[in-house]
C-alpha positions in Angstrom: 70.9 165.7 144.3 69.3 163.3 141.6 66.7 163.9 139.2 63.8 161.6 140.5 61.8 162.0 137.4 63.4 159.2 135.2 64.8 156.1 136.5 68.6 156.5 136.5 69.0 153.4 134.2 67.2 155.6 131.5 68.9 159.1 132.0 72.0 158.9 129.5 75.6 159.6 131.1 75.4 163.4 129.7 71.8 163.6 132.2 73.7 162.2 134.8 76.7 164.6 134.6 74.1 167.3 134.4 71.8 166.5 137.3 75.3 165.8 139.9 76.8 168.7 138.5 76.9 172.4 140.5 75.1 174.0 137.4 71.9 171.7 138.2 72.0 172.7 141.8 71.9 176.2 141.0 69.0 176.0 138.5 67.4 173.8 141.5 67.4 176.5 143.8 66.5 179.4 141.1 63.6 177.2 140.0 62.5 176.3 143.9 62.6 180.2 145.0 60.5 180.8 141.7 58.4 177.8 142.6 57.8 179.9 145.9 57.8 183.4 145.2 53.7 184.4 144.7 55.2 186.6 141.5 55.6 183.6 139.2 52.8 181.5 137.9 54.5 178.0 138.4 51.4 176.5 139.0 49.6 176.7 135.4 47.5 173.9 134.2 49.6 172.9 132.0 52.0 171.6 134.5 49.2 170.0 136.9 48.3 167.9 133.9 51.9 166.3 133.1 53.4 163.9 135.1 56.9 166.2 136.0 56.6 169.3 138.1 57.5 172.9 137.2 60.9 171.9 139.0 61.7 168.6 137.4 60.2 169.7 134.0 62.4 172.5 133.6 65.9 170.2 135.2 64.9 167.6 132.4 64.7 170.2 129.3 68.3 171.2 130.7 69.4 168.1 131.2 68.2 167.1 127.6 69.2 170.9 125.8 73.4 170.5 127.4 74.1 173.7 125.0 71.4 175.6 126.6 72.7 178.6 128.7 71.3 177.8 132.5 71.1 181.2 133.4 69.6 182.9 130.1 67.4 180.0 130.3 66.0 180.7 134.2 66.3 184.5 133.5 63.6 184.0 130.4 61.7 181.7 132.3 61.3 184.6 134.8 59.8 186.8 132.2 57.6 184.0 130.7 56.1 183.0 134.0 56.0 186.9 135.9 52.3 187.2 137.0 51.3 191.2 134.8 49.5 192.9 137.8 
């Protein structure tokens, strides 16, 4: 699955690698199932007024940040974005 955010032409060969790669299709589906589980607020102002989606904004950091542990990285974004009740 590709990254339809930035043109391909202008996603460097380490973006590419990242978005074809198994790793990227993981945090895809982590990120979707947070996108629809009512526990996470993935749908704060902040990302309504930017161009990329909660999804795409989050696959593009990664795909930018190649050092950066997927899996630490969706496990914070957990606690960052757990609605307090």
């Amino acid at each position: 699955m590709q990254d339809n955010s930035l043109p391909q032409q202008t996603q460097t060969l380490a973006q590419k690698r990242f978005y074809a790669s198994e790793q990227c299709a993981t945090a895809r589906r982590a990120l979707e199932r947070m996108v629809e589980d009512q526990h996470y607020d993935t749908d704060s102002l902040y990302y309504r007024q930017n161009a990329l989606d909660f999804i795409e904004r989050h696959l593009h950091y990664m795909s930018t940040h190649l050092i950066v542990n997927v899996e630490g990285y969706i496990s914070n974004l957990k606690l960052m974005t757990r609605k307090r009740t």
